[in-house]
C-alpha positions as CSV (number, residue, x, y, z in Angstrom):
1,X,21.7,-26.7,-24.5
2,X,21.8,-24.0,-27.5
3,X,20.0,-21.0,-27.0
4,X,17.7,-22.0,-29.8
5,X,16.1,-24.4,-27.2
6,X,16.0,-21.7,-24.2
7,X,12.3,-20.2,-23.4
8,X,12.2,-16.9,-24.2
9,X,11.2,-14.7,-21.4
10,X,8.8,-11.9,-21.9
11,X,8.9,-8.4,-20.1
12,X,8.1,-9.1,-16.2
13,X,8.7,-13.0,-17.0
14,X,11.8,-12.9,-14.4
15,X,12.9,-14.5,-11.1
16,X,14.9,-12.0,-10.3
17,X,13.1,-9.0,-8.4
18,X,16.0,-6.4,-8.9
19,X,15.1,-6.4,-12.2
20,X,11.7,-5.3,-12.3
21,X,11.4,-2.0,-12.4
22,X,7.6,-1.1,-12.5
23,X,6.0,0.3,-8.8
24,X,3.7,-2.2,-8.3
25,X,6.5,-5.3,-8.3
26,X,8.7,-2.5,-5.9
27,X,6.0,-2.1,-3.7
28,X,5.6,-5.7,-3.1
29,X,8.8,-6.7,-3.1
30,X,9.3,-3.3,-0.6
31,X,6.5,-5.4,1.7
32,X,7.9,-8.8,1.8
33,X,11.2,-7.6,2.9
34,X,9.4,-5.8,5.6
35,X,7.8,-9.1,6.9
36,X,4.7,-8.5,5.3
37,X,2.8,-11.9,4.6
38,X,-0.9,-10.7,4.7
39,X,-2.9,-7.9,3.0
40,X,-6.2,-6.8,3.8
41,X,-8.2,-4.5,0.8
42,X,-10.8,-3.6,-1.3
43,X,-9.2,-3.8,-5.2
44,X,-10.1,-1.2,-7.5
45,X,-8.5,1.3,-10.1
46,X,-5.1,2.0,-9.0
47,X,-4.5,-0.6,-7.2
48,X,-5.8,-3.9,-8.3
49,X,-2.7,-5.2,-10.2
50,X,-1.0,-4.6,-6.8
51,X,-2.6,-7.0,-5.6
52,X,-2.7,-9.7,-7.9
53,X,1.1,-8.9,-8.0
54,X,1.0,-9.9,-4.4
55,X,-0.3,-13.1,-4.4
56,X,1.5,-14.0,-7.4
57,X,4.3,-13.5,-5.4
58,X,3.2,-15.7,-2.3
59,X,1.4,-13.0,-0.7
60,X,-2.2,-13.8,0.9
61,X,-4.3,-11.0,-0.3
62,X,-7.9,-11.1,1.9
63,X,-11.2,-9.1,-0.1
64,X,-13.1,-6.9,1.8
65,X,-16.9,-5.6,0.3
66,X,-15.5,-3.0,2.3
67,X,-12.6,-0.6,2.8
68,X,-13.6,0.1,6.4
69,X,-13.9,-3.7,7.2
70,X,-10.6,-4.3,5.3
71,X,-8.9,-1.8,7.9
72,X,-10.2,-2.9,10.9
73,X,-9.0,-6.6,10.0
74,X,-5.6,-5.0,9.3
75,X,-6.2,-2.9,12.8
76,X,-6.9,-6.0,14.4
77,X,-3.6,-8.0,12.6
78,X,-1.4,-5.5,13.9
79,X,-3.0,-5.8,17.6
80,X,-2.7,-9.2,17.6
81,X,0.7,-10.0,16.4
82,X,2.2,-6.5,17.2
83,X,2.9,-5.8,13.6
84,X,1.5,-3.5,10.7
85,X,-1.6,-4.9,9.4
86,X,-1.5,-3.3,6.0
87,X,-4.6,-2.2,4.2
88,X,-5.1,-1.5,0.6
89,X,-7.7,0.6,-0.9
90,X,-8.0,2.3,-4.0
91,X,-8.4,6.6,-4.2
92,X,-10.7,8.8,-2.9
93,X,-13.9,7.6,-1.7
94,X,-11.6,4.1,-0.7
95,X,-9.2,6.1,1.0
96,X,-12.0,7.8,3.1
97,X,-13.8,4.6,4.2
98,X,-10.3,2.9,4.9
99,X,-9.4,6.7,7.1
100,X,-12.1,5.4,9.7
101,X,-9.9,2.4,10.6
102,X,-6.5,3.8,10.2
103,X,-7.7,6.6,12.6
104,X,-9.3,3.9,15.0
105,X,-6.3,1.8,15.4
106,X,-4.6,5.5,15.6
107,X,-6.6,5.6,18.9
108,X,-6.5,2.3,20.1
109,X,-2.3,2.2,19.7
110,X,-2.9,-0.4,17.2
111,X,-0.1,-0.7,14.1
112,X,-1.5,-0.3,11.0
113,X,-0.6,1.1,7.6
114,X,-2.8,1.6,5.1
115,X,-1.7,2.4,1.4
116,X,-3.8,4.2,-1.3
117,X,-3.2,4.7,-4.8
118,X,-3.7,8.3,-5.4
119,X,-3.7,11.1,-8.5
120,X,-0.5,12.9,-8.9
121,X,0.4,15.6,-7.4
122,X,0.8,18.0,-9.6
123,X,-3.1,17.1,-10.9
124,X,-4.5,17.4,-7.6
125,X,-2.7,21.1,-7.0
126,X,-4.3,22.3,-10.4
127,X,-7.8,21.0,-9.1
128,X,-9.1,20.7,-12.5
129,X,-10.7,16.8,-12.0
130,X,-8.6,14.3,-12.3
131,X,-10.1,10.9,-11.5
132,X,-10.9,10.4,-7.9
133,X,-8.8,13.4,-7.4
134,X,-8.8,14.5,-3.5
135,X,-5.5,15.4,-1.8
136,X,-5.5,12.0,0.3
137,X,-2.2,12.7,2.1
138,X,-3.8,16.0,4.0
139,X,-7.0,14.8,4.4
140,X,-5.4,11.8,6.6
141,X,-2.9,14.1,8.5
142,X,-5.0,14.7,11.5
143,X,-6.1,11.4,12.1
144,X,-3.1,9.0,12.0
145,X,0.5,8.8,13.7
146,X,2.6,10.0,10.4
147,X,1.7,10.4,7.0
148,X,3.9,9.7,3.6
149,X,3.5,10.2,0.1
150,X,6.1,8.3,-2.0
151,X,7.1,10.8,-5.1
152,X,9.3,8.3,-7.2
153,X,10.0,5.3,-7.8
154,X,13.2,5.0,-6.6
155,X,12.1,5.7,-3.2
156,X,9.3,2.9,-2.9
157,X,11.5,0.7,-0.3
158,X,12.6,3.8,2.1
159,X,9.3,4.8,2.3
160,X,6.9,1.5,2.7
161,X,10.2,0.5,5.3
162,X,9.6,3.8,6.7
163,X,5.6,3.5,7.2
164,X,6.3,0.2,9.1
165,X,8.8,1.3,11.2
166,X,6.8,4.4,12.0
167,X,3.9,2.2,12.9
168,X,5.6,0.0,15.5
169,X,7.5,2.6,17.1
170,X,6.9,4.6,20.1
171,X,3.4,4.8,20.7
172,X,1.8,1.9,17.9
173,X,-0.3,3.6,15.5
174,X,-1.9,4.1,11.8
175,X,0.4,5.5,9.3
176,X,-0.9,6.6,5.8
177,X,1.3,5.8,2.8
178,X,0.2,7.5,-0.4
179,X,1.2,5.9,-4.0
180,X,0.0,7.9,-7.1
181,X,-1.0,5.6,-9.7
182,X,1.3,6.8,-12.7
């Protein structure tokens, strides 16, 4: 075979998961490797391609009409099979109605993490409206076992492995994990 007759592959077009470098592939890659086979979400700027991503990659992605519902199904997953039900919602209001559940299955001992796409940091310390701008990671702090905010790239894995590990430890819980969009 001459290389003439090989496909060309096009950015992202790869098998091989070490070489995609954007968040959203590192994220879900970050998940599977932690077990993760179901997410439970409302999809919305940041995070719809996230998703999609997800089931591309074998993932079973479950709609919600609503972020609350979507986090008491993930609540509930986690009761029942003593893992992380994971929750996705998008920034802001999302994050808010998703915050009911998280702290729920804070109270109940129930592991849960729910991840939001968020604005930067650095736009939501200059207050000066960014979209959906709210500073998610403080306004979760006293309702859920730990909260994370994940400031690069590179440290995607440690912190979605962290999150899950948090959640399952000790005393089960909610764990926030904050991803800004950019």
């Amino acid at each position: 075979m001459t290389n003439a007759s090989l496909p060309e592959k096009g950015l992202g077009d790869t098998d091989d998961p070490a070489a995609l470098t954007d968040g959203i592939h590192l994220v879900v890659e970050a998940l599977k490797r932690n077990g993760v086979t179901n997410i439970y979400g409302v999809v919305g700027i940041p995070i719809t391609d996230l998703a999609r991503v997800a089931q591309a990659s074998g993932m079973r992605y479950i709609g919600f009409r609503h972020e609350s519902d979507a986090g008491h199904a993930a609540a509930a997953a986690g009761f029942l099979t003593k893992r992380p039900g994971i929750c996705l919602t998008v920034s802001a209001p999302g994050f808010l109605n998703g915050l009911v559940a998280l702290a729920n299955a804070t109270t109940n001992c129930f592991p849960m993490v729910q991840i939001s796409g968020s604005s930067e940091r650095h736009l939501v310390d200059l207050q000066r409206g960014d979209y959906e701008e709210m500073d998610q990671l403080a306004a979760a702090k006293p309702f859920v076992k730990a909260a994370y905010r994940v400031h690069r790239a590179e440290d995607i894995g440690r912190g979605v492995a962290r999150a899950i590990r948090t959640a399952i430890s000790g005393r089960p819980g909610g764990v926030y994990l904050d991803i800004p969009a950019a």
